[in-house]
C-alpha positions in Angstrom: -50.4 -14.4 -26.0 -47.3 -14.3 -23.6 -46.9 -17.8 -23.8 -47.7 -18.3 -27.6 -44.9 -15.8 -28.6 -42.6 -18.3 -26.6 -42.0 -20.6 -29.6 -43.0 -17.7 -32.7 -40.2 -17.9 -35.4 -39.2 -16.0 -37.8 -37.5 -17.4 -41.7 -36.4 -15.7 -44.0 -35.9 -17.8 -47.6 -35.9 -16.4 -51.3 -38.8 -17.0 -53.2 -37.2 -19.5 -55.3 -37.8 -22.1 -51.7 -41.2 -22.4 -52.6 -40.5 -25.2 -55.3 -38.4 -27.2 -52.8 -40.0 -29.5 -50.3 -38.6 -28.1 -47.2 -40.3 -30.1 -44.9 -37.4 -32.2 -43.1 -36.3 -28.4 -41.4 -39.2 -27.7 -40.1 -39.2 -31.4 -38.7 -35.5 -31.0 -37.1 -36.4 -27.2 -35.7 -39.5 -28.4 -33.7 -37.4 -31.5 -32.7 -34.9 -29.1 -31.3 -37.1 -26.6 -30.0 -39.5 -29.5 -27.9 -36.1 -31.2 -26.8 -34.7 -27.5 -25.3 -33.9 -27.2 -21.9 -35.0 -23.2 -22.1 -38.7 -25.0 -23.9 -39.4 -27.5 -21.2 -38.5 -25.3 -18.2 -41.3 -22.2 -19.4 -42.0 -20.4 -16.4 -45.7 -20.5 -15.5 -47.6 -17.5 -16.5 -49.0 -15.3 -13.0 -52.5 -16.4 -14.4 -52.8 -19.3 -16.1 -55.4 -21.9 -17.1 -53.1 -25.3 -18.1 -56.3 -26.6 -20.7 -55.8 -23.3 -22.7 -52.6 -21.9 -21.9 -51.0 -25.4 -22.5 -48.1 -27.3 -22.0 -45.1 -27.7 -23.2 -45.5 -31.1 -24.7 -48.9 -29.1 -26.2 -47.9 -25.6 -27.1 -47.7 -25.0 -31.0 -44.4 -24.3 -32.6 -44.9 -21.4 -35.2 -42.8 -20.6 -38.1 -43.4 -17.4 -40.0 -41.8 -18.0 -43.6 -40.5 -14.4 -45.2 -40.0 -14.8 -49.2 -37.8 -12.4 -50.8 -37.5 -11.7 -54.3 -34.9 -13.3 -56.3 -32.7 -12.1 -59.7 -33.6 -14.0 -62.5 -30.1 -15.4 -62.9 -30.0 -17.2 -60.0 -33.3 -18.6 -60.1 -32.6 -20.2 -63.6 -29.5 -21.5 -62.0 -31.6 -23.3 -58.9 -34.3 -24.5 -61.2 -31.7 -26.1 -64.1 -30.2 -27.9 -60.8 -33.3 -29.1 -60.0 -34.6 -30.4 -63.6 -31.2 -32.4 -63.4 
């Protein structure tokens, strides 16, 4: 669990996101995080097994997406942008 929570994220977005292919961030964070100095030097864990624990080349990047509400204003806005 110690290790997992080493590469846990945390996004907040409005709602309105969820109509938007998004997927080019999520391809630049886990390029940045895998390329991190602080991701490839983890510290070993005082008891470890390297086929479950993992590696750093191995250990899944997670991204928890938070979506808040949005007025209606600014979501006709977004979506008229995006119809154009």
């Amino acid at each position: 669990v110690k290790r997992l929570s080493e590469c846990f994220f945390l996004r907040e977005t409005s709602r309105i996101n969820l109509l938007i292919n998004e997927s080019d961030i999520y391809n630049e964070l886990h390029d940045i995080v895998r390329n991190s100095l602080y991701y490839s030097r983890l510290p070993h864990l005082p008891i470890e097994c390297i086929e479950l624990d993992g590696i750093p080349d191995t250990l899944p990047i997670l991204i928890e997406e938070i979506y808040s509400p949005t007025d209606q204003q600014s979501t006709t806005s977004i979506l008229s942008s995006l119809n154009s």
